[in-house]
C-alpha positions, -999 to +999 in steps of 0.1 A: +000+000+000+017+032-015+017+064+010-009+092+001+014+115+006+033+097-019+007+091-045-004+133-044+033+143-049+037+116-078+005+131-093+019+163-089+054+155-106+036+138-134+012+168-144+048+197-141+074+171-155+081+166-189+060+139-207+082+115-221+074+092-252+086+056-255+100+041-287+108+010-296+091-008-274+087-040-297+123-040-285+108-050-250+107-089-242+071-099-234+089-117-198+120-101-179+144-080-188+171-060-174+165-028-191+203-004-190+200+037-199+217+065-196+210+086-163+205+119-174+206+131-142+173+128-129+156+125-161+160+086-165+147+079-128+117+102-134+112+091-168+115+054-158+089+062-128+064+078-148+064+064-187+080+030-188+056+013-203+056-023-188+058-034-155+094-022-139+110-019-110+143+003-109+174+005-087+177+032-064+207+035-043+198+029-007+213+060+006+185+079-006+161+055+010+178+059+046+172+095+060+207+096+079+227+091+049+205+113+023+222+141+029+257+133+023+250+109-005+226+133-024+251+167-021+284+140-035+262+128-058+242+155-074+256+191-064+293+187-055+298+198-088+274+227-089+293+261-093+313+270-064+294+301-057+260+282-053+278+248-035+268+264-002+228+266-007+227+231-021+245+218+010+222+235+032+193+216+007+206+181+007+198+186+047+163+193+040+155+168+021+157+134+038+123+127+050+112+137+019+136+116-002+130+084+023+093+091+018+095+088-020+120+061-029+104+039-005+073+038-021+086+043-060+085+012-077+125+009-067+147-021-055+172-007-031+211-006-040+238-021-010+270-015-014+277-034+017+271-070+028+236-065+018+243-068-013+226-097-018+197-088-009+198-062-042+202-095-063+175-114-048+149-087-052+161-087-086+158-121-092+125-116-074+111-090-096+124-107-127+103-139-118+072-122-118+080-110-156+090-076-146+114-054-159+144-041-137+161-010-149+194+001-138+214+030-147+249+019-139+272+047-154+302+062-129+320+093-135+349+083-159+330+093-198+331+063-222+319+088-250+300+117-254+266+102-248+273+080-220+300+076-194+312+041-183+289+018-169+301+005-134+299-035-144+286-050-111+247-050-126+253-081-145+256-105-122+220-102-117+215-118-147+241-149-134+219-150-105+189-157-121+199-181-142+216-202-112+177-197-099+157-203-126+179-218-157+171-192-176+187-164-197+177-130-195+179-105-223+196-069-216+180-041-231+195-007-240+174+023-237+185+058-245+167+087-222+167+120-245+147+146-225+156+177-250+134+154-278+113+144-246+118+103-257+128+072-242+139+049-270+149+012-268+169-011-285+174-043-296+185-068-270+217-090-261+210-125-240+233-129-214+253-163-219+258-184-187+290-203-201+308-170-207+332-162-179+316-138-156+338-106-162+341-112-198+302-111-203+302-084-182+327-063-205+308-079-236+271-067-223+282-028-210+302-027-242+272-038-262+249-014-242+270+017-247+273+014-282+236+010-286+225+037-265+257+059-284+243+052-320+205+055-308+213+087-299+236+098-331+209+086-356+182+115-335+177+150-346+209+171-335+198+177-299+222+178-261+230+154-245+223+158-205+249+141-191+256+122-160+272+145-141+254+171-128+271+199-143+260+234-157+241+234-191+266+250-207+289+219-208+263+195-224+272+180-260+258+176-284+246+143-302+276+143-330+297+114-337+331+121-330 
């Protein structure tokens, strides 16, 4: 049973937010998937929350579920690159938000993210989720840039995918999908099956390789449009969608 308070605020994001189209859904499996994009700041979250168009359930770091460790997390994460000038008034922010934050990514349709022994956990919710034919989406990119469309995926993600199988004997497919809010789309691509005899880092290299080319050419073949990156830098810094 969702909060109320979560289900006016929701409401209230959805009718101010941007409305975001999805294309390429025939892409989608009709069972699970682990579906990859490009964060976009907060643009693939909210997107994800709001106009993914099958059932889904995305990863959400659990700092921003736990109220002590919002604040830290979110100012790192979000606004320690923010001009140096304005650093101060986002610091004082990220303390404000906490209940607010716990409030909300507790009751999104999120699977919380442990860095810590409870790691575990992450996978078997996945595992979990993807047994009831859901889709979990993940946006796994750290802040070293692959290109200028993504940065590098952090590689851990996959062995959800070597998890399953070990429960359930079965493959699941990866999906690529590339978050554009300047064009206001989310656009997916064609899927790559993960492969249980490959060594597990190999597969993992082969899969985020696969996935960041997809998303990169998705993006080159759209209407010359910038890129939001992950970082959350000023606008003045975003590319642009050419091939370099």
């Amino acid at each position: 049973m969702k909060s109320p308070v979560f289900c006016v605020i929701r409401k209230i994001v959805s009718m101010v937010a941007p409305v975001f189209k999805a294309e390429g859904v025939e892409n989608l499996p009709d069972g699970p998937s682990i579906v990859v994009g490009n964060h976009s700041q907060a643009f693939g979250p909210l997107a994800a929350e709001l106009y993914f168009p099958r059932k889904h359930y995305t990863w959400c770091i659990s700092e921003m579920m736990e109220r002590d460790k919002v604040a830290d997390y979110a100012y790192k994460d979000f606004w320690s690159k923010k001009p140096l000038l304005l650093r101060p008034f986002f610091r004082l922010f990220s303390y404000i938000i906490p209940p607010l934050s716990e409030l909300i990514f507790t009751n999104a349709d999120t699977i919380p993210v442990y860095r810590d022994r409870r790691v575990m956990k992450t996978f078997q919710l996945s595992c979990e989720k993807l047994d009831d034919n859901a889709s979990v989406v993940i946006f796994p990119e750290d802040y070293t840039e692959y290109n200028n469309i993504v940065h590098e995926f952090q590689r851990g993600f996959v062995h959800v995918a070597k998890y399953y199988y070990r429960q359930t004997g079965k493959s699941v497919p990866f999906v690529p999908m590339y978050v554009c809010p300047e064009l206001k789309k989310i656009i997916f691509g064609k899927p790559v099956m993960y492969d249980p005899e490959a060594k597990t880092d190999v597969e993992a290299e082969r899969i985020c390789t696969y996935i960041q080319e997809s998303i990169s050419e998705i993006a080159y073949g759209l209407p010359r449009h910038r890129v939001v990156p992950y970082p959350n830098v000023s606008k003045k810094y975003y590319p642009f969608n050419e091939r370099k």
